[in-house]
Each structure stands twice: as C-alpha cells, then as structure tokens.
C-alpha positions in Angstrom: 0.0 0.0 0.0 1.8 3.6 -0.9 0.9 6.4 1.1 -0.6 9.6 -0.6 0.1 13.2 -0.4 -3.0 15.4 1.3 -4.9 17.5 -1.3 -3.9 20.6 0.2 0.3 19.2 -0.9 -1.1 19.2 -4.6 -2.7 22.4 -4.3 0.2 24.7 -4.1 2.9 22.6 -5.3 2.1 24.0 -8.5 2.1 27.8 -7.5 5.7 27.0 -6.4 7.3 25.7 -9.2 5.2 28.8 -11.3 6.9 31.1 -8.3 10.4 29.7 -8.6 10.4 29.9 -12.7 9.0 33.4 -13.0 12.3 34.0 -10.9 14.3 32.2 -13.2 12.9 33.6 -16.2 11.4 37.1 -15.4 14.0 39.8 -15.4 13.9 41.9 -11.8 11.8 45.2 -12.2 15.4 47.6 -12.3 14.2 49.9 -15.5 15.0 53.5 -15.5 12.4 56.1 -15.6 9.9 56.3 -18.8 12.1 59.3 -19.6 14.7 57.7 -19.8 13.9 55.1 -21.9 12.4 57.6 -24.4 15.5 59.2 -24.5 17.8 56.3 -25.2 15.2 54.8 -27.6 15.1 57.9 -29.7 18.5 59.1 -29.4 19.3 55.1 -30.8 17.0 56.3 -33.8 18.2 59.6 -34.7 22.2 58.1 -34.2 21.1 55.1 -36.9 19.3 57.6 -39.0 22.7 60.3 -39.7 24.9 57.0 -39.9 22.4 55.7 -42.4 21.9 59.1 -44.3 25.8 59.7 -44.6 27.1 56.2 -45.6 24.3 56.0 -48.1 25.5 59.1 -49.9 29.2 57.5 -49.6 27.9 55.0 -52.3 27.5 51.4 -52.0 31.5 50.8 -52.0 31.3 48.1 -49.7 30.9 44.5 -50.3 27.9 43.4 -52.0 26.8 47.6 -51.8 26.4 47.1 -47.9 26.6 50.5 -46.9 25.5 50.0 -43.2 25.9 46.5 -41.6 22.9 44.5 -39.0 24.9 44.6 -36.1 25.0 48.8 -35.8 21.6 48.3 -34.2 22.8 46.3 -30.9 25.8 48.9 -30.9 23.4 51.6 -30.9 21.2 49.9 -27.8 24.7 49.7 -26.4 25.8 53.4 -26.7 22.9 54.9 -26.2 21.1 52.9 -23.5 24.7 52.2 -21.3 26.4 55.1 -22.2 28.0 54.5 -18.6 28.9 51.2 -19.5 32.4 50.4 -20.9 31.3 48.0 -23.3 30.0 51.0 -25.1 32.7 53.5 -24.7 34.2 54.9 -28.6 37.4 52.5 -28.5 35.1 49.7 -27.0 33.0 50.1 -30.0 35.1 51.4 -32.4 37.8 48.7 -31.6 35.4 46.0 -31.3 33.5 46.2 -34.2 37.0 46.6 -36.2 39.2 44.2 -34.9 36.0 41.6 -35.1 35.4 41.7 -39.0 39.5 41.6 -39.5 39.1 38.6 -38.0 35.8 37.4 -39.6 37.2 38.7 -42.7 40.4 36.7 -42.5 38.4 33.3 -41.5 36.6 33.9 -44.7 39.6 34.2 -47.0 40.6 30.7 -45.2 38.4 28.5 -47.0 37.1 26.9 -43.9 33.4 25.2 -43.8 31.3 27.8 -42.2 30.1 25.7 -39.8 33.7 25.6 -38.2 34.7 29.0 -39.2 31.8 30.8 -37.5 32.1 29.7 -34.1 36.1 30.6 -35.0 35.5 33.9 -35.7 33.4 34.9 -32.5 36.0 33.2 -30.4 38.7 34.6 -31.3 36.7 38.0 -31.5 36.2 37.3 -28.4 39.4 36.7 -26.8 41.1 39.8 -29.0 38.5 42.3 -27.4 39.1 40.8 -24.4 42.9 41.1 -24.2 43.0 45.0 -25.8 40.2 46.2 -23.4 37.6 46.6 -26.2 35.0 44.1 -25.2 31.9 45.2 -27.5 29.3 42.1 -28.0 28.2 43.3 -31.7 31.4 42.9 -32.8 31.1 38.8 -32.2 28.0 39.6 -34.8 30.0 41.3 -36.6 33.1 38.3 -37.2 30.0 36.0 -37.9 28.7 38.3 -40.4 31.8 38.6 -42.4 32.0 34.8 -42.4 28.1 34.0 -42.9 28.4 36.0 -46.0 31.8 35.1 -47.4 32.6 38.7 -47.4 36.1 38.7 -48.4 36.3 42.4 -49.8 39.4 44.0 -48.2 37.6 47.4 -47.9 35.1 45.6 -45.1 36.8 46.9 -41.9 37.1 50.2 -43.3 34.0 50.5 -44.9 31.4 49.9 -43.9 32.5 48.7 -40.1 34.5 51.5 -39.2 32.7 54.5 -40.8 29.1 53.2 -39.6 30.3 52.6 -36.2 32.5 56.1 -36.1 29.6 57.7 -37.1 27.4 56.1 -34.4 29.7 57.1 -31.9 29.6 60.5 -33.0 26.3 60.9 -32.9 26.0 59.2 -30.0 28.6 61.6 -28.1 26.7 64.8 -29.1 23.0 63.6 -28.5 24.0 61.9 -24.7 26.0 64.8 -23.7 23.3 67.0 -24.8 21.0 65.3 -23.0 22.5 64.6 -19.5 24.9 61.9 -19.9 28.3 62.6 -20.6 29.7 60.4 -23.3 32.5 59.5 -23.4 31.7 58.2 -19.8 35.1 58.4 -17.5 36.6 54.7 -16.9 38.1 55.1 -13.5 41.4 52.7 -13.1 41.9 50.4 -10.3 42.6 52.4 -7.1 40.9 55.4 -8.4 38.2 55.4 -6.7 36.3 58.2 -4.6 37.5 58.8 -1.0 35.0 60.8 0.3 33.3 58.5 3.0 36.8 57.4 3.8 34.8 55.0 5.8 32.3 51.3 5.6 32.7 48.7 3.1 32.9 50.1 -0.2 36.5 51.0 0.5 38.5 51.2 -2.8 41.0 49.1 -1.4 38.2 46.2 -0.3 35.7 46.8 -3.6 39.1 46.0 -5.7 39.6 43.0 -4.2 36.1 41.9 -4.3 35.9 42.5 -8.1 39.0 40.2 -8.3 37.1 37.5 -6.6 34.3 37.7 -8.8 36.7 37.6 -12.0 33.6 38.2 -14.4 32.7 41.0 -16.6 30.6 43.9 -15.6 29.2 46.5 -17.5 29.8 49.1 -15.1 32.6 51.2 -14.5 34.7 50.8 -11.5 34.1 54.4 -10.3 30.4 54.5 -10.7 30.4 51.0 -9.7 32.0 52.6 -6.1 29.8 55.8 -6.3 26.6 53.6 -6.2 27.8 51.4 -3.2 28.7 55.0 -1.5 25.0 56.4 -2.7 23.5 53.1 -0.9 25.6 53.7 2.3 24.4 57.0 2.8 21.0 56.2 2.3 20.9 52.9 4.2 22.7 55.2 7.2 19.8 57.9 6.9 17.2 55.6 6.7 18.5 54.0 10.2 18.9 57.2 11.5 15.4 58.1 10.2 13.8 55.8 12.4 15.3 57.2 15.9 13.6 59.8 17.7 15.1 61.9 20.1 13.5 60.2 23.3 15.0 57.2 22.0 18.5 58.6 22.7 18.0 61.8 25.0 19.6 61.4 28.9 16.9 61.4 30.8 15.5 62.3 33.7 18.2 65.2 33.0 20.0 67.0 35.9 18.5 70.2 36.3 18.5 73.5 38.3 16.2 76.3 39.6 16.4 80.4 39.0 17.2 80.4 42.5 19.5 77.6 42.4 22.8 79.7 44.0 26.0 79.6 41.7 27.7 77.0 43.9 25.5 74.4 44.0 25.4 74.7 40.4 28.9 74.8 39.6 29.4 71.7 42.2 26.3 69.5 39.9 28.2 70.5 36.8 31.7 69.1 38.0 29.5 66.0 39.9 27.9 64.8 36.8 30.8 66.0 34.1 28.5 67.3 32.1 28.8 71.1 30.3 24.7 72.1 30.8 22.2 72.3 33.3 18.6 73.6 31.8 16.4 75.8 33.9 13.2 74.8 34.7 10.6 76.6 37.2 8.0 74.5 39.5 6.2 73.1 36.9 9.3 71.1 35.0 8.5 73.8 32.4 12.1 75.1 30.8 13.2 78.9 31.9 16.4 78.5 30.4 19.9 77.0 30.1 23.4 77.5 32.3 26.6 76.2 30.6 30.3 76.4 31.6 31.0 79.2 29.2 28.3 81.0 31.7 29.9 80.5 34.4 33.6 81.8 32.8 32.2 84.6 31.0 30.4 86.5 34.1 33.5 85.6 36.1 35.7 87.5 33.3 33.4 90.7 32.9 34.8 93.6 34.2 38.1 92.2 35.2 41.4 93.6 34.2 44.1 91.4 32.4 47.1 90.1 34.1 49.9 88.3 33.5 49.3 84.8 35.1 45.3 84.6 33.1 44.8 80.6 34.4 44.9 81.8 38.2 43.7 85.1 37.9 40.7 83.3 36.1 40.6 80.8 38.9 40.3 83.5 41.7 37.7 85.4 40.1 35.6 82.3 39.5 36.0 81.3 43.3 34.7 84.5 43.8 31.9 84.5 41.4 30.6 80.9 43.2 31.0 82.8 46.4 28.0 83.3 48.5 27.9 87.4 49.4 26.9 87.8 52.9 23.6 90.3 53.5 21.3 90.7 51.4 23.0 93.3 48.7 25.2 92.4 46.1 27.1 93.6 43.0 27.4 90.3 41.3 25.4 87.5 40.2 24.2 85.1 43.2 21.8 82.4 41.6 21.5 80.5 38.2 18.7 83.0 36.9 21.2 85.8 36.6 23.6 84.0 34.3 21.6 81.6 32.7 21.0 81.9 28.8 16.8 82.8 28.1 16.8 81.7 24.5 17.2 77.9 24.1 16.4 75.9 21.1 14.8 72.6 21.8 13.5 69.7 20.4 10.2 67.8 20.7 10.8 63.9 22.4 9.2 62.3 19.0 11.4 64.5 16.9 13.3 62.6 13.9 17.0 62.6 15.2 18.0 63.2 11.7 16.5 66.7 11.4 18.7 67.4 14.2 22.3 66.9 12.3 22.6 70.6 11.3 21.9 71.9 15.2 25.0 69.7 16.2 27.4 69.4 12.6 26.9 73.3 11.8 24.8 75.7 14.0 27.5 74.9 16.8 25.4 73.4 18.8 26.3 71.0 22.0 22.9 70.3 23.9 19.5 70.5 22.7 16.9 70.5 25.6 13.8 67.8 24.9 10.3 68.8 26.0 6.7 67.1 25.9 3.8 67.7 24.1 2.8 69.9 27.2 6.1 71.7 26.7 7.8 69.9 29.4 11.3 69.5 30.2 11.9 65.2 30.0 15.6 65.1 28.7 18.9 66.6 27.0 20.6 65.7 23.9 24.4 66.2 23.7 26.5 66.2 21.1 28.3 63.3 22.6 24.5 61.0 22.4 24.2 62.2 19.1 27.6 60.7 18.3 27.1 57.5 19.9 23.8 57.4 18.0 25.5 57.4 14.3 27.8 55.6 15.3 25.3 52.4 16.2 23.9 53.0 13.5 26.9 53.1 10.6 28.5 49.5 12.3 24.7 48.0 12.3 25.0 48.2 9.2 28.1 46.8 8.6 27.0 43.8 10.6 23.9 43.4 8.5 25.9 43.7 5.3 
C-alpha cells in the first residue's frame, strides 16, 4: 500500500514551481524612468538615421553595396542605453566592431566550412576584445557576419564597419551629452576610486579586491560601480537614523537646576555629573532657560582687568563668582537666573534625530533640551549621544551587510 500526499500538498505545489520559474525567467523590475527610456530609444534612432543618411550618400563601395551592416543596431542599444557602461565607450565600439570583422574577414579568406569558421570567428573576437580592453558584444556579430556572408572584400573593416560605427559614436557623443549623460563616460582605473566616506565597506581598497574575486565581466565602470555602493551607504545610514527619535536617545531624567539655584551648587552639579549644561526649569518642570560652563567663565571674566598669570587670575575670580555674598546686597550674580541663557532651542521627544544633524554638525550646537507635548522638560541631547547614536547605526549596518 503507498501512502498519498494530502490534497492541500497538490494544491500549491504548482504555484511554487510557477513562483520559482517566474524568478528564473522574469528579469527583476530595475528599469529607468519612462524618460529615460524615451530618451535612449530615440537618441538610438536619430544616431542610426545620420549613420544611415551619410554612408548611403558615400555609395554602396562596400561589399555586396552594404553600406551600413545588422549589427549597428545592438551597438546603438549599447551606446545609447549604457552610455555609462564600458562595453559601449568609442574605442570599446570602435575597436570591437574593427578588430572583429579583421578577423571574420580573415576566416573567410581561409576556406574553412562555415560551420567551423563561425564559431572561429566569435571566439577569437572574443578573446582579441578581451585582451585590448575593447569588449563590445556586436562585434562577435559582426566576425560572424563577415563569415556567414563570405565577405572577403578587403575594404570591409574600413567601410562599412568603421565609418558606420565612427559615425554612431559621434552621434552618439553629441545627442547623450546633450541630453545629460556625458559620453565619453570616464573609466576610472583600479585604485581610483572616490575617498570621500573614507569609511564602511565600499573601500576602494576592499571593492578591488572583491571584483578580483568575482573575476567576471561587468558593465559598469569601476568608479560609478563605487559611487553607487557609496550612494547606498548614505541612504541605508539615513534611513537607520530616520527611524530614531530623540526620546529614543536623549539622557533622561536630565539633571536640572532652579532660578534660585545659587552659583555653587550649580557649579558643584556640573563638575559632579561632568556634564557642560544644566537647563532651567521653574515648579512646573516647564524650561526657563539654560546655564553652561562658558556661563559660568564669562560672568566671572566681565569687568576684570588682564594680568599676566590669566589661568589663576581666572581661577580667583571664578571662586569669587561661586562665592555666596553675605547680607542681602550684592554687586554680582548670586543664583543660576542671573547668568543663565533665556533663548534655548529645543527639540520635541518624538522629533526625527536626523533633522537634528545641522543643530550639532553646523549651527554649533552642543545640547539640545527635549520637551513634551505639554512643553515639558523630559531630557537633554548632547552632542556626545548624538555621536554615539550614528555611530550604532553606521556598524549595524556593517554587521547586516
């Protein structure tokens, strides 16, 4: 007696296989924008259309009066759909599409069956683009054309090979430039790359050593290759950083002081705690304002006159600042409220923490108070838990990648 799968196994077995084929099969959904597309699609026309016009006009000189030869159109999809890519840079295609129907055209002078000299002719294609740096796939159509159609005209390199594809790649330079993609596209060398992060795993160093590893061809350039990986670091690091809010990271309950708080028992919670900043709040919790360091130093400095020793001649007129004056008159600041700073920018607790990077990286910045809805005080963001923050974040993500 054999056993039997349940129904339900037949059911979606079939949705599976379906599943795992469309991945197979299906190319990923990467296409550029519909502009785009229109772009390159009619750029490809108008580049065929002057290369077709001109070498028409030349005369049919070439072999069998070919004046413009099949496999332009996949170097046209080439130069004007990648013009990034360095299989469609001028001496890829221009070098390519040459040095291919020499070699298709000397196959053909050989006498050999075609069914051995066409596979031939795109290998050794092939292996010629590859070792001059010149890797352009129409020219392995273009070696099996020559041999296909026993062209054995001398003038096929030069006409129509070279002059179609020259003119394509003239064409092609003027209409992508003009329309926002430099072309010639810069081919970065090994060890060229951009240093800008200086930072994370897209280190020119590391991404040449990757690409060794992978020892496959890419139709990318090495630069933009790098630039991308960059682009996807910052993003991948803002998006982590997007997702923190303020109360997440904040030091809370924060250490604060009154108005009335005297100068001493300020001073002595500043040193206790090493921190730079005590905010001001009244009965309520509500803020008043903020007392820093720089506070402290610049009423004990006003009105003083310079001397030569300036670190203990600062140091007695702190002491004296922080001391209590007896009675109840007084010709200096006694208490926090006299010293403290009334304007303070702060910073809601469900705030993004990224909207905060200009406060800290460029408005100067070094503690951002964090009220409530109610307008609370509930915590302080340094500079320093700011810090920390990214720099979670950036090694998270090397972990995860």
């Amino acid at each position: 007696m054999t056993a039997s799968l349940p129904p339900s196994h037949h059911a979606h077995a079939a949705p599976g296989w379906v599943h795992r084929a469309r991945a197979l099969l299906w190319p990923a959904s990467t296409l550029p924008s519909r502009k785009e597309r229109l772009r390159a699609a009619f750029g490809a026309g108008i580049g065929l259309l002057i290369t077709a016009v001109v070498c028409h006009a030349l005369g049919p000189a070439g072999p069998a009066n070919l004046w413009l030869m099949a496999p332009l159109g996949a170097s046209a999809v080439l130069v004007f759909a990648v013009p990034a890519g360095p299989m469609a840079q001028p001496w890829a295609a221009l070098g390519g599409n040459t040095l291919s129907s020499l070699i298709g055209l000397g196959l053909a002078f050989s006498g050999i069956d075609v069914q051995w000299a066409g596979p031939l002719a795109v290998c050794l294609a092939m292996a010629c683009m590859l070792a001059l740096r010149c890797l352009h796939p129409p020219g392995g159509a273009v070696a099996l054309t020559a041999v296909l159609t026993h062209t054995t005209h001398w003038t096929f390199p030069i006409f129509p090979v070279f002059t179609n594809t020259l003119l394509l790649v003239c064409a092609g330079a003027v209409y992508n430039s003009l329309t926002g993609r430099p072309y010639p596209h810069p081919q970065g060398a090994p060890g060229s790359g951009r240093r800008d992060l200086g930072t994370g795993p897209a280190e020119p160093d590391a991404l040449s050593e990757v690409l060794r590893r992978y020892n496959q061809v890419l139709d990318v350039s090495r630069d933009d290759l790098e630039a991308l990986l960059h682009e996807t670091e910052r993003l991948a690091y803002r998006e982590r950083l997007s997702a923190l809010r303020c109360s997440n990271i904040m030091s809370a309950p924060p250490i604060t002081v009154q108005f009335g708080t005297p100068l001493q028992e300020a001073w002595n919670l500043l040193a206790q705690h090493d921190i730079k900043a005590l905010p001001v709040v009244d009965r309520y919790q509500h803020l008043v304002g903020i007392v820093t360091r720089a506070d402290f130093m610049r009423h004990a400095q006003d009105g003083a006159q310079r001397t030569g020793n300036e670190v203990r001649a600062m140091a007695e007129r702190l002491r004296a600042l922080l001391r209590p004056t007896p009675g109840t008159d007084s010709d200096k600041a006694e208490v926090v409220g006299q010293i403290m700073a009334r304007q303070v920018r702060v910073a809601s607790a469900d705030r993004a923490l990224i909207d905060l990077l200009p406060l800290f990286t460029e408005g100067g910045h070094h503690h951002i108070p964090i009220v409530s809805e109610d307008r609370k005080l509930v915590g302080i963001l340094t500079q320093s838990d700011f810090l920390r923050a990214w720099s979670r974040a950036v090694h998270d993500g090397w972990r995860q990648g």
